[in-house]
N, C-alpha and C positions, 0 to 999 in steps of 0.2 A: 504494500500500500504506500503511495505516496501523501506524505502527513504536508499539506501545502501550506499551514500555518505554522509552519518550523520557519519558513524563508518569509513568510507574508501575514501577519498578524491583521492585514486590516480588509482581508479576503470574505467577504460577507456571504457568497457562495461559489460552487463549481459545479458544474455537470458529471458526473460519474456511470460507471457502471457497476450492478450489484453482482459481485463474486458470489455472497453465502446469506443465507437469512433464515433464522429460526431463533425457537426461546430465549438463547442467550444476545440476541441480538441482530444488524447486519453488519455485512463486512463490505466495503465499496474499493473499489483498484488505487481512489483518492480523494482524502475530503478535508473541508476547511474547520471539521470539529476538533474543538481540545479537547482530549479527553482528562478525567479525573486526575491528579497528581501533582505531585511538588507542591504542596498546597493549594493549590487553583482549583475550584471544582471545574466539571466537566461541562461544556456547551452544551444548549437545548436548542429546539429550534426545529425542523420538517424535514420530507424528503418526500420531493413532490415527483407526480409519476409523469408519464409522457401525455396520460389524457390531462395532468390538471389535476388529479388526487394528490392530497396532501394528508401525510402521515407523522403523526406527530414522533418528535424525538425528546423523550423526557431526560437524557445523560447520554454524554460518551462516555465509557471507560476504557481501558489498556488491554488489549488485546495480547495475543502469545508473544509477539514479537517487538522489538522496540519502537514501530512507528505504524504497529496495527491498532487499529479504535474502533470497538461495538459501538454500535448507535443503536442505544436500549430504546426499543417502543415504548409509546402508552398501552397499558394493558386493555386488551382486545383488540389491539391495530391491527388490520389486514397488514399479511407479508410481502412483501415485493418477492421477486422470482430472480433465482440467478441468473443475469446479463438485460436485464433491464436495465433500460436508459433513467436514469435521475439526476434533482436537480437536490443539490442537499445543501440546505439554507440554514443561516444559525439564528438565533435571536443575537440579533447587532446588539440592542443596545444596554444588554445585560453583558455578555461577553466586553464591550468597549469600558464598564467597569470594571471589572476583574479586571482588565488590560492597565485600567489610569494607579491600580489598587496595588498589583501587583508589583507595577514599578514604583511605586510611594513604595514601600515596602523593602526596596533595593536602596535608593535614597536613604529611608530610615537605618538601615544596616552599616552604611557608609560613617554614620553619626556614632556610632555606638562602639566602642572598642570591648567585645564580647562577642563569643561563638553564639549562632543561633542554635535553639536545643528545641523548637519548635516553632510553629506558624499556617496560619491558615489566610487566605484568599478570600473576603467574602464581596455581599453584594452593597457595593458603597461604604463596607469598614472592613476593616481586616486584624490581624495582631502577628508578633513577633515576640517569641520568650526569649530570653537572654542568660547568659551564665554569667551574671554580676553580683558582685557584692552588695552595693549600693544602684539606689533604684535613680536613675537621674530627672532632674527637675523637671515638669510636665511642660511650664509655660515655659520653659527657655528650649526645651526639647521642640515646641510648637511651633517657636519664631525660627529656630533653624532649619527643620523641616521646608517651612514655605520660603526661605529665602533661597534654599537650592534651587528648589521648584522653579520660583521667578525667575533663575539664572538661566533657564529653556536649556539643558543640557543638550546634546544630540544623544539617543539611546538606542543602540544596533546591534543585532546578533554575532558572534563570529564562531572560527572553531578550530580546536587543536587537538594533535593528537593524543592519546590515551598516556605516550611517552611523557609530553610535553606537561600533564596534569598531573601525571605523578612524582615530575619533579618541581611542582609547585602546587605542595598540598593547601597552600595560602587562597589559595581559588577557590576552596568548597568550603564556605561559610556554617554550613550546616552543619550541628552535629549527628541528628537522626534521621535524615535523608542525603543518600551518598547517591552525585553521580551514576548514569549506567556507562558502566566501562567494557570492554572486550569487543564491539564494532567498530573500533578505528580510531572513532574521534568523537567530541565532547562538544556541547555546545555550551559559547560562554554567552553572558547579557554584558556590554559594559556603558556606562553612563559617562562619557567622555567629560575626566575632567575630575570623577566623584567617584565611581565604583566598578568592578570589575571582580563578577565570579560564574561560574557553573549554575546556568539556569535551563532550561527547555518550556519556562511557561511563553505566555505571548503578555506583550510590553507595548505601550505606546511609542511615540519616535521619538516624543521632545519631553523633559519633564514638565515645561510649561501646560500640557496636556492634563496633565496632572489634575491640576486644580485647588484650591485651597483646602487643606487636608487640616484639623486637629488631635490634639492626643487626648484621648477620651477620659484614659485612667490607665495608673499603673498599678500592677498588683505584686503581691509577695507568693509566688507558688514554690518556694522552698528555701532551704536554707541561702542559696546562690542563682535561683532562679526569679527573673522577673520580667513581667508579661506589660508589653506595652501596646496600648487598644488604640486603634485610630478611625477617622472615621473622615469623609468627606463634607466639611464645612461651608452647604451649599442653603443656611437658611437667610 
């Protein structure tokens, strides 16, 4: 399968053909769905037939291979047939959140001198756990965040090899999600100017994109762990 939102995050849809289709899902040759992972959840959105039928897609998930993605139906959806012609559309404007969420989220990572030890992706707030000590101040946390933003960074995918990543283990900010390694090469996100590590979600281009973002709340989730919640400041 060709995953066309590896190279193209603002691919609203593609025309495909259907490989497989049953209970766990469909399988298409290429599609512009993210599927679940690296904290991002998975796109929603249809897969419309050649007459006009549209068949709703409630998730992608991760398929056997590293750039295969089910597109889980709504339960009772008629199945499409393998080598049917479709047009497999996401919901743009939930997806182009996760997109502004996920790079604030990069930004925020930049700020922060502590390994991530978790995080999730949501719809208009997101979070990032931290292995610190001390929890750092919200509102000075708040004003740094959007002055990056303001800075309209340019933000673009690249990619190195499996070599190259293992002699710079400084690249995988994560601690509880590693990298998939053993196919060659690695794809990194970098924010020219601000950050650079091992990502495979999808990102907007500029962080001006972004949009003005707050920090909601920090929490205490252990002795060295703390959870910082953001959310988009669009009232």
């Amino acid at each position: 399968m060709t995953a066309l939102f590896r190279e193209d995050s603002y691919l609203k849809e593609c025309t495909a053909t259907v490989i497989a289709a049953g209970p766990d899902g469909v399988s298409l040759d290429q599609t512009v769905f993210y599927p679940t992972g690296g904290g991002q959840p998975g796109d929603s959105g249809v897969l419309v037939l050649a007459d006009g039928t549209q068949i709703r897609v409630v998730e992608a998930r991760k398929g056997a291979g590293p750039d295969d993605v089910l597109h889980i139906l709504e339960e009772g959806s008629l199945l499409p047939k393998p080598g049917d012609p479709i047009t497999a559309r996401i919901d743009w404007d939930r997806r182009y959140r996760h997109m502004r969420m996920h790079s604030c989220l990069h930004v925020l990572c930049s700020l922060i001198d502590g390994d991530v030890t978790g995080g999730q992706v949501g719809d208009g707030k997101g979070r990032l756990d931290f292995n610190l000590a001390e929890a750092p101040d919200k509102e000075a946390l708040s004003e740094a965040l959007n002055r990056v933003i303001a800075e309209d960074h340019t933000i673009s995918p690249r990619w190195i090899s499996d070599q190259e990543l293992a002699s710079s283990p400084d690249l995988v900010r994560t601690m509880s999600v590693a990298p998939p390694t053993g196919f060659g090469s690695v794809r990194l996100l970098e924010i020219e100017g601000v950050d650079l590590q091992a990502c495979g979600g999808t990102h907007v281009a500029r962080t001006a994109e972004i949009g003005k973002v707050v920090v909601r709340k920090i929490e205490n989730k252990g002795k060295q762990n703390r959870r910082i919640n953001l959310a988009f400041d669009e009232a």
